[in-house]
mmJSON file of the N, C-alpha and C atoms, coordinates in Angstrom:
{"data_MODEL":{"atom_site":{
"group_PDB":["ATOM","ATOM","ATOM","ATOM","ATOM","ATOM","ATOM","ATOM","ATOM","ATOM","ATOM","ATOM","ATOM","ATOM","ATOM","ATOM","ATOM","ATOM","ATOM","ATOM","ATOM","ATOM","ATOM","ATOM","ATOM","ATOM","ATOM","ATOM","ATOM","ATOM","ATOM","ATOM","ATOM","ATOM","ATOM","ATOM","ATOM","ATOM","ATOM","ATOM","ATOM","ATOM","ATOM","ATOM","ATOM","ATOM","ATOM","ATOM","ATOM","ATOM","ATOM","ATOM","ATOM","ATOM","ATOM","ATOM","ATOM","ATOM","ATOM","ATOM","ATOM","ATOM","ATOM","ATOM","ATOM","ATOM","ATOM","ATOM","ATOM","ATOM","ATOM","ATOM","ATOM","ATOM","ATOM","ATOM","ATOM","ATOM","ATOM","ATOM","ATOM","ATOM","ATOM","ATOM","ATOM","ATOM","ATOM","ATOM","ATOM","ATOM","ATOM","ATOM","ATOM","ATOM","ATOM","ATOM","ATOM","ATOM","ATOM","ATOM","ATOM","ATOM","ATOM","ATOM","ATOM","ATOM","ATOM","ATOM","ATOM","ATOM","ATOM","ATOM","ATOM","ATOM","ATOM","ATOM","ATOM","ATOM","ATOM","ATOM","ATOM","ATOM","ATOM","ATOM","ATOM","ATOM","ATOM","ATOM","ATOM","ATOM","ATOM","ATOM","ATOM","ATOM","ATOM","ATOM","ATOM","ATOM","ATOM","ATOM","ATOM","ATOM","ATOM","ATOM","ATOM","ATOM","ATOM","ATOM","ATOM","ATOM","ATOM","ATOM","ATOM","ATOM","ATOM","ATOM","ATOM","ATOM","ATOM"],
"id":[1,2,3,4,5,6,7,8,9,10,11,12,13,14,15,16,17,18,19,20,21,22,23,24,25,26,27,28,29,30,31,32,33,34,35,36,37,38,39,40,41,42,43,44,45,46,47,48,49,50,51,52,53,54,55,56,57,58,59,60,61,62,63,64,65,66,67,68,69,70,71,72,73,74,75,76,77,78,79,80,81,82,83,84,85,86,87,88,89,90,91,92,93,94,95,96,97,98,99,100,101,102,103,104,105,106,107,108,109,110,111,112,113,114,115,116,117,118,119,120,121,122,123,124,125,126,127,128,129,130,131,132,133,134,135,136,137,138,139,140,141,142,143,144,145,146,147,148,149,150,151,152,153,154,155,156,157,158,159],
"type_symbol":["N","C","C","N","C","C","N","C","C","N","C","C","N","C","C","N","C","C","N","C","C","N","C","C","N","C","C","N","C","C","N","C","C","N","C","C","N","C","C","N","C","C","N","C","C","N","C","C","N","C","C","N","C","C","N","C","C","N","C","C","N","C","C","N","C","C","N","C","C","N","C","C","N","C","C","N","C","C","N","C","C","N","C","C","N","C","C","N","C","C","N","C","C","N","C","C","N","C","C","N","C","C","N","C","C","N","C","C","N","C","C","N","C","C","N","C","C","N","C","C","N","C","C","N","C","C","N","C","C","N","C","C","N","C","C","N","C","C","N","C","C","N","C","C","N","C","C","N","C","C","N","C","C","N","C","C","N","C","C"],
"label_atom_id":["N","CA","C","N","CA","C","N","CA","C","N","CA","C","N","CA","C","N","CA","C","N","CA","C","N","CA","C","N","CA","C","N","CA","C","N","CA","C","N","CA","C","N","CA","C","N","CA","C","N","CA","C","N","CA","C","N","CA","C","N","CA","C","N","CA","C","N","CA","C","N","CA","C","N","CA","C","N","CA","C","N","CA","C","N","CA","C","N","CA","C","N","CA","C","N","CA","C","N","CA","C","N","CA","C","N","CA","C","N","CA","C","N","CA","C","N","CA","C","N","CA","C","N","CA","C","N","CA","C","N","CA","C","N","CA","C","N","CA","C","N","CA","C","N","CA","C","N","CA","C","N","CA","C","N","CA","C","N","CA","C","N","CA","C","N","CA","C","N","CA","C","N","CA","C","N","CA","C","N","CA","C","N","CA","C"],
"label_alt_id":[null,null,null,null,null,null,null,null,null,null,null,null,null,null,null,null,null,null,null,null,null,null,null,null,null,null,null,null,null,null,null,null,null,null,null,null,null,null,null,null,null,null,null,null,null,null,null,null,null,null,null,null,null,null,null,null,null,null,null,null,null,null,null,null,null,null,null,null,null,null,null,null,null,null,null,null,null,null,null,null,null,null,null,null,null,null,null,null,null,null,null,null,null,null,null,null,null,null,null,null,null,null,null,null,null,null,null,null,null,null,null,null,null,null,null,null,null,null,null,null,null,null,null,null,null,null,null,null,null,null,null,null,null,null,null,null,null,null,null,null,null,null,null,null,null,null,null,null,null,null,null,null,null,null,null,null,null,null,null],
"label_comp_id":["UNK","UNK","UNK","UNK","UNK","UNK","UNK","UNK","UNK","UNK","UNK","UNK","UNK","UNK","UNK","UNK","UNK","UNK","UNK","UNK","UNK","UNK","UNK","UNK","UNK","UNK","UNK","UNK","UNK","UNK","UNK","UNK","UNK","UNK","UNK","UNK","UNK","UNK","UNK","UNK","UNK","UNK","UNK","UNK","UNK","UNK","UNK","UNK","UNK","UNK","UNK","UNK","UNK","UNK","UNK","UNK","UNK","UNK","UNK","UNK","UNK","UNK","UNK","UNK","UNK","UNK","UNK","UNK","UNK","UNK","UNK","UNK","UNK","UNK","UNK","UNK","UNK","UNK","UNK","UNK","UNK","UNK","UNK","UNK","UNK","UNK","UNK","UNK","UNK","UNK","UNK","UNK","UNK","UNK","UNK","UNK","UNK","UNK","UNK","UNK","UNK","UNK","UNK","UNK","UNK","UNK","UNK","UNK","UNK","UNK","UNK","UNK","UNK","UNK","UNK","UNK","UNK","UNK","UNK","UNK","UNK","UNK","UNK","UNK","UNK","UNK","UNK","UNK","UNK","UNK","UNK","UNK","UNK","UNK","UNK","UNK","UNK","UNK","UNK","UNK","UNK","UNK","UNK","UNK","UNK","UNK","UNK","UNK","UNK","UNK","UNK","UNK","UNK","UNK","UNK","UNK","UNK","UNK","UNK"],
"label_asym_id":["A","A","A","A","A","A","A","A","A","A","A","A","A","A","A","A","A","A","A","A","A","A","A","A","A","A","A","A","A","A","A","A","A","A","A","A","A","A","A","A","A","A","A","A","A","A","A","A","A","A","A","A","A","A","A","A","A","A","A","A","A","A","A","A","A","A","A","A","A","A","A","A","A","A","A","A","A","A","A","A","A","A","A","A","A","A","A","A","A","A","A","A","A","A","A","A","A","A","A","A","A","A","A","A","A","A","A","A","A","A","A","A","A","A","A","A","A","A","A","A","A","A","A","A","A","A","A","A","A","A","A","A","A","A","A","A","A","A","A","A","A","A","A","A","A","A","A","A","A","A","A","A","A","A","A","A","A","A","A"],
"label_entity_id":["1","1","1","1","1","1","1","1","1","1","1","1","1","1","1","1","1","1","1","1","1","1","1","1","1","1","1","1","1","1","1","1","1","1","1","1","1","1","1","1","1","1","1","1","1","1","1","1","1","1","1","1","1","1","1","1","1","1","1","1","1","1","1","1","1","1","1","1","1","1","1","1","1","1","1","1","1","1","1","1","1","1","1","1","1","1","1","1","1","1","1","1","1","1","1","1","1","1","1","1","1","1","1","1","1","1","1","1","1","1","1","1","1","1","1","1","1","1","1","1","1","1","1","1","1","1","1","1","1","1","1","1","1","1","1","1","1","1","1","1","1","1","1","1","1","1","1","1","1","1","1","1","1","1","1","1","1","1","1"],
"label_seq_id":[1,1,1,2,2,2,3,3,3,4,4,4,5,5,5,6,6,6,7,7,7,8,8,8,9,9,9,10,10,10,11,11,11,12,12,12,13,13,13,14,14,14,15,15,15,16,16,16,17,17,17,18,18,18,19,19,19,20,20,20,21,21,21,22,22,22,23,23,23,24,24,24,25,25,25,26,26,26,27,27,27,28,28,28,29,29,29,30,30,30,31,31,31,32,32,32,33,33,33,34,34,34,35,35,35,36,36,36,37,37,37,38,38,38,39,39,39,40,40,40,41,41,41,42,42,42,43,43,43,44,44,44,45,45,45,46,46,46,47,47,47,48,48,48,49,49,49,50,50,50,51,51,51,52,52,52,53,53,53],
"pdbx_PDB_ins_code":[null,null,null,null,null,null,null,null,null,null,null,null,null,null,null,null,null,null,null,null,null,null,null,null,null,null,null,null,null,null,null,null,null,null,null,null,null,null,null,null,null,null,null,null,null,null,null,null,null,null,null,null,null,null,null,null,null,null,null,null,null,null,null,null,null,null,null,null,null,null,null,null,null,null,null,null,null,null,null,null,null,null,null,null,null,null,null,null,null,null,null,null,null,null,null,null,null,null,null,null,null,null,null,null,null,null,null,null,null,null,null,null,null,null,null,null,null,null,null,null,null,null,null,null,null,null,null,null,null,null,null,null,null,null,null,null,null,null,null,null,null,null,null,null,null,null,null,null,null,null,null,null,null,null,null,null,null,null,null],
"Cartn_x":[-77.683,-77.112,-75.588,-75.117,-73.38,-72.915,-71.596,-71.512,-70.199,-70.445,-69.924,-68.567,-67.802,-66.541,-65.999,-64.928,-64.362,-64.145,-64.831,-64.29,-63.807,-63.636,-62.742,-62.967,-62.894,-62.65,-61.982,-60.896,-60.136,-60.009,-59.239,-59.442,-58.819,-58.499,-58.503,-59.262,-60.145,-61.42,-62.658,-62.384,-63.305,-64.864,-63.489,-64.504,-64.401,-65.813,-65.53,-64.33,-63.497,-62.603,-62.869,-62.611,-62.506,-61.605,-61.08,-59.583,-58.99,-59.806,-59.431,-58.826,-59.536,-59.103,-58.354,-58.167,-57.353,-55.811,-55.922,-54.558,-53.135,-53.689,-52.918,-53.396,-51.964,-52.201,-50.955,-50.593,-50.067,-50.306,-48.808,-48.817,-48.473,-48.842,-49.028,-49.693,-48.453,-49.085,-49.163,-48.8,-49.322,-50.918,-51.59,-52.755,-52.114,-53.315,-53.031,-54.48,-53.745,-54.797,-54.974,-56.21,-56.765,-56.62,-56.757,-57.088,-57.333,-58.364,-58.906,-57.841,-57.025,-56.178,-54.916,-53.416,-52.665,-52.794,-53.252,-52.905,-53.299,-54.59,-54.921,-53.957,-53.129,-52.03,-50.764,-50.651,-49.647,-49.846,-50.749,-51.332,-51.425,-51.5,-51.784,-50.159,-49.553,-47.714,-47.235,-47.867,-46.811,-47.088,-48.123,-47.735,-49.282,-49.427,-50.224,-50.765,-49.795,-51.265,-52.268,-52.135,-53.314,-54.323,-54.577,-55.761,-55.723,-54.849,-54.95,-55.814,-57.071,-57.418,-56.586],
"Cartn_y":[-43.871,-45.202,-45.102,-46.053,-45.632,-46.539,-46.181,-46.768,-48.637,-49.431,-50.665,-50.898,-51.357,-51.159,-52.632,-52.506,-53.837,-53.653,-54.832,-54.645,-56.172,-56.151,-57.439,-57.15,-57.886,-58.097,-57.958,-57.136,-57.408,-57.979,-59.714,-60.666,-60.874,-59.482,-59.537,-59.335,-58.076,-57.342,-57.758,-58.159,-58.563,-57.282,-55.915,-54.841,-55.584,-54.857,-54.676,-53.363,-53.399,-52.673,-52.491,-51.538,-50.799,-51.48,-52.205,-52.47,-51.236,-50.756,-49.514,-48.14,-48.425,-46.877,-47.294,-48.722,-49.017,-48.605,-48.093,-47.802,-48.738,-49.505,-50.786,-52.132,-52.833,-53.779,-54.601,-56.222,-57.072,-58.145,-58.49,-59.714,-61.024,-62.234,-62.962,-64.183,-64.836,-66.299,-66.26,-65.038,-64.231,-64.043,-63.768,-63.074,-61.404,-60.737,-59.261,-59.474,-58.566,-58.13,-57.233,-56.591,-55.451,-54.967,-53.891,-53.899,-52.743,-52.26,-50.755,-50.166,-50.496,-49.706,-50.469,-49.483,-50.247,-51.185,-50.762,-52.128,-53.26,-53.465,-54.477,-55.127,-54.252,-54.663,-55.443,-54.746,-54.802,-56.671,-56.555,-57.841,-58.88,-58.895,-59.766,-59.976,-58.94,-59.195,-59.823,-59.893,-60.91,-61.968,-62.811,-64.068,-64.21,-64.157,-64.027,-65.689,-66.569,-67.816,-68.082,-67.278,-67.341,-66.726,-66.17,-65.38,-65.841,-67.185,-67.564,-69.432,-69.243,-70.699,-71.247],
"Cartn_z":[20.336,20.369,20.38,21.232,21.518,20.413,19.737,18.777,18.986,18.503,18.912,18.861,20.075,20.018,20.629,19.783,20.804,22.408,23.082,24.331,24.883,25.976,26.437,27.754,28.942,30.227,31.119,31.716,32.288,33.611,33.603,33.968,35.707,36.064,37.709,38.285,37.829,38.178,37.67,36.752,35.782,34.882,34.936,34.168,32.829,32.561,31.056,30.629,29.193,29.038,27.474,26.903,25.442,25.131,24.367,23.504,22.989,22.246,21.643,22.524,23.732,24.586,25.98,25.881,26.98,27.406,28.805,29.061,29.067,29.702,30.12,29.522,29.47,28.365,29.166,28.876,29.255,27.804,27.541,26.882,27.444,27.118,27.643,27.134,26.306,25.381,24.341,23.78,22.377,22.229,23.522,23.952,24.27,24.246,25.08,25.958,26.865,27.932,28.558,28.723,28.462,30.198,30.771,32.543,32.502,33.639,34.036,34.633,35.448,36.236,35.816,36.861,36.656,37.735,39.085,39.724,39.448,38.401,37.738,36.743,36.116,35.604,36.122,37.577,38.221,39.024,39.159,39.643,38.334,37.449,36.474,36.447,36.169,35.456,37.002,37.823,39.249,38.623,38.158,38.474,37.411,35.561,34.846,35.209,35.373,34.805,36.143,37.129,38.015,37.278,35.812,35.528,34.551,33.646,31.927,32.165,31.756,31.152,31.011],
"occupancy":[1.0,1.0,1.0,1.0,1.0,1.0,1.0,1.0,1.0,1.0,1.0,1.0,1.0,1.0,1.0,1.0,1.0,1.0,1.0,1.0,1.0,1.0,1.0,1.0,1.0,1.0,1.0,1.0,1.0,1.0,1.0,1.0,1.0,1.0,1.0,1.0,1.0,1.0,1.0,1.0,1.0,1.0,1.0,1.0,1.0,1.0,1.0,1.0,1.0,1.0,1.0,1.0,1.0,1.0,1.0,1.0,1.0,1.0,1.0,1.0,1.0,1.0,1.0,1.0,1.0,1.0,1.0,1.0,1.0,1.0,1.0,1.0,1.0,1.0,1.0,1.0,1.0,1.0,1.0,1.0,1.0,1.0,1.0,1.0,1.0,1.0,1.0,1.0,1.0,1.0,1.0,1.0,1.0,1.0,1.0,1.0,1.0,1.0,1.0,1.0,1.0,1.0,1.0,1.0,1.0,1.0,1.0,1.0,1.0,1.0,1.0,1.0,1.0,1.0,1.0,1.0,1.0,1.0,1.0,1.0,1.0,1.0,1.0,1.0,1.0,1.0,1.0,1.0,1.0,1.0,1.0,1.0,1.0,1.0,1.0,1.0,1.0,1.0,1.0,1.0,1.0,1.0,1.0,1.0,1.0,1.0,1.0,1.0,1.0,1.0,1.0,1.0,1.0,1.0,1.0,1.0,1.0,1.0,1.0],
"B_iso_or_equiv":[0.0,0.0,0.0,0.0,0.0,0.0,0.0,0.0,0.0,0.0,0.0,0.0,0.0,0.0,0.0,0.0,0.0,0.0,0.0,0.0,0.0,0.0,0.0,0.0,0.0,0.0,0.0,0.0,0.0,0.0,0.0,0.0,0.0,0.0,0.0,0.0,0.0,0.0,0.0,0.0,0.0,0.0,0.0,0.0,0.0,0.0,0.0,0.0,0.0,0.0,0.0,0.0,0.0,0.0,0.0,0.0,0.0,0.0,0.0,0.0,0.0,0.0,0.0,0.0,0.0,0.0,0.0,0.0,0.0,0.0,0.0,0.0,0.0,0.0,0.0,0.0,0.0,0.0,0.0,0.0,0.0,0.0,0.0,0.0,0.0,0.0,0.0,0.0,0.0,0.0,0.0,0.0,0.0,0.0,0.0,0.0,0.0,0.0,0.0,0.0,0.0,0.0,0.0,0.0,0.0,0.0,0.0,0.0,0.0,0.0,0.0,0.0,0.0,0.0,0.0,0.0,0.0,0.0,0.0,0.0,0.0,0.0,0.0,0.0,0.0,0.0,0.0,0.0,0.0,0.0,0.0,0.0,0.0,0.0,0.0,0.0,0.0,0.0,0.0,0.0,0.0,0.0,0.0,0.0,0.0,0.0,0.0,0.0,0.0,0.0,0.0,0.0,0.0,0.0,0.0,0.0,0.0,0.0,0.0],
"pdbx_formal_charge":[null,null,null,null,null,null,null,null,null,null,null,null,null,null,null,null,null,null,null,null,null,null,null,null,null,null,null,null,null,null,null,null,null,null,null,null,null,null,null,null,null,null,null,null,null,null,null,null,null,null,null,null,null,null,null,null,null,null,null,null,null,null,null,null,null,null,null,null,null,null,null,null,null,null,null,null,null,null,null,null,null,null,null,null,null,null,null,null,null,null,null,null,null,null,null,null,null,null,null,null,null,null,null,null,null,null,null,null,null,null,null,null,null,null,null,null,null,null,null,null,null,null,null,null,null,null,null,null,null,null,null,null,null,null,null,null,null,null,null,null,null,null,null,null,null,null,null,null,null,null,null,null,null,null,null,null,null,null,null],
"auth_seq_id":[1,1,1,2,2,2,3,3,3,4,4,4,5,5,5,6,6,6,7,7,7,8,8,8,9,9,9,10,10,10,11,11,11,12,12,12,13,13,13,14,14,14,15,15,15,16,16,16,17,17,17,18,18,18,19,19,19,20,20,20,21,21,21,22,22,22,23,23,23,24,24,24,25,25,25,26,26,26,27,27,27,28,28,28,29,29,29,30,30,30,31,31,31,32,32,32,33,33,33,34,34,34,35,35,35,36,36,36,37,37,37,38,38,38,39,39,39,40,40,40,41,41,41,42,42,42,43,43,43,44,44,44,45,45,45,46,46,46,47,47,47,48,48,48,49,49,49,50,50,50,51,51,51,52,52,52,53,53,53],
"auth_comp_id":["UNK","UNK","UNK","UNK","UNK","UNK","UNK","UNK","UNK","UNK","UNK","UNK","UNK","UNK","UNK","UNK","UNK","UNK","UNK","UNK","UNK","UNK","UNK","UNK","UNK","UNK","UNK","UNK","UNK","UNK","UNK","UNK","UNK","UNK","UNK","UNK","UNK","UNK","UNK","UNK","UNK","UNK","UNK","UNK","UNK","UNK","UNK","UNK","UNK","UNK","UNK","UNK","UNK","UNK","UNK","UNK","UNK","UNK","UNK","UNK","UNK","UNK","UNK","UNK","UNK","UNK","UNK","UNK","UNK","UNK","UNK","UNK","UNK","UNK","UNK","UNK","UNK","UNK","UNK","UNK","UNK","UNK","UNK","UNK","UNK","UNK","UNK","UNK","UNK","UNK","UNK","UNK","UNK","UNK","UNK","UNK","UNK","UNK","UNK","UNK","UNK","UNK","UNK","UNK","UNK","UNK","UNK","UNK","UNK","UNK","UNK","UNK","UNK","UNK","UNK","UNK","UNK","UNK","UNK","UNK","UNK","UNK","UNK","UNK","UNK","UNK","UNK","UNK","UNK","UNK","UNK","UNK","UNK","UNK","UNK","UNK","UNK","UNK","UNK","UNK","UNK","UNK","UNK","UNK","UNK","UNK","UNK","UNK","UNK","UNK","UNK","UNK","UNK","UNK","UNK","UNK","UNK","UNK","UNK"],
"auth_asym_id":["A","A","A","A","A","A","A","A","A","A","A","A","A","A","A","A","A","A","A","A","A","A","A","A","A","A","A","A","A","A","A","A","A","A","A","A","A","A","A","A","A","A","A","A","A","A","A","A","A","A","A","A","A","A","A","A","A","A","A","A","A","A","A","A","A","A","A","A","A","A","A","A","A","A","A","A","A","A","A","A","A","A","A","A","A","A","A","A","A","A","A","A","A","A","A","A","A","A","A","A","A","A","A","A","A","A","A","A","A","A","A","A","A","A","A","A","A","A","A","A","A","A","A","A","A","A","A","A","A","A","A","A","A","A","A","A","A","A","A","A","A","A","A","A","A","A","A","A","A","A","A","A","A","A","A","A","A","A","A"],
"auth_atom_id":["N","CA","C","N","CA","C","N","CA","C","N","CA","C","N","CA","C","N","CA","C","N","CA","C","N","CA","C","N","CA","C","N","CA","C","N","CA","C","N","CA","C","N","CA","C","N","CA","C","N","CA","C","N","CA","C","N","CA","C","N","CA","C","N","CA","C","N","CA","C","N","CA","C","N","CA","C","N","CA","C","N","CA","C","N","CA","C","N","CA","C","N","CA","C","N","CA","C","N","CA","C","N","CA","C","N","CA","C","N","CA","C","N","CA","C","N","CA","C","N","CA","C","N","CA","C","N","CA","C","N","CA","C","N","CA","C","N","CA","C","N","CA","C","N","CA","C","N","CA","C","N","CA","C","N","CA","C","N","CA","C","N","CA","C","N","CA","C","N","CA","C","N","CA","C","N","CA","C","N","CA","C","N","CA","C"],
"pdbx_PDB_model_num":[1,1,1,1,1,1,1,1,1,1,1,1,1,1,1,1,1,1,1,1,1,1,1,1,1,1,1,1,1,1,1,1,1,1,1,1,1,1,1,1,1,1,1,1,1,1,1,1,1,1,1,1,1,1,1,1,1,1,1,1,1,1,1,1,1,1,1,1,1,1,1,1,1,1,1,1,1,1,1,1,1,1,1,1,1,1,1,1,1,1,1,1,1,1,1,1,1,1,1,1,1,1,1,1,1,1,1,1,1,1,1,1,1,1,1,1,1,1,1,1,1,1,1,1,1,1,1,1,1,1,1,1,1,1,1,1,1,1,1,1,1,1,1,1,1,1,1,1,1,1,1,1,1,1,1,1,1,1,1]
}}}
């Protein structure tokens, strides 16, 4: 059994992502956000409220 970890979404791609083992991270609202790659990053920091509720 794998053991339970925080995870979160990252909201370009929409992987699931580790909080804990994530590379890349973006603040934003006094949210963080989690992303598999950087270009997922790179894309969120152009222009974040295309991806914020």
């Amino acid at each position: 059994m794998r053991p339970v970890t925080n995870t979160d979404y990252d909201v370009v791609c929409h992987m699931e992502v580790d909080e804990e083992q994530a590379l890349w991270t973006s603040e934003h609202k006094g949210r963080t956000f989690y992303f598999c790659h950087p270009a997922c990053k790179e894309i969120f920091d152009r222009d974040p409220e295309l991806f914020v509720e």
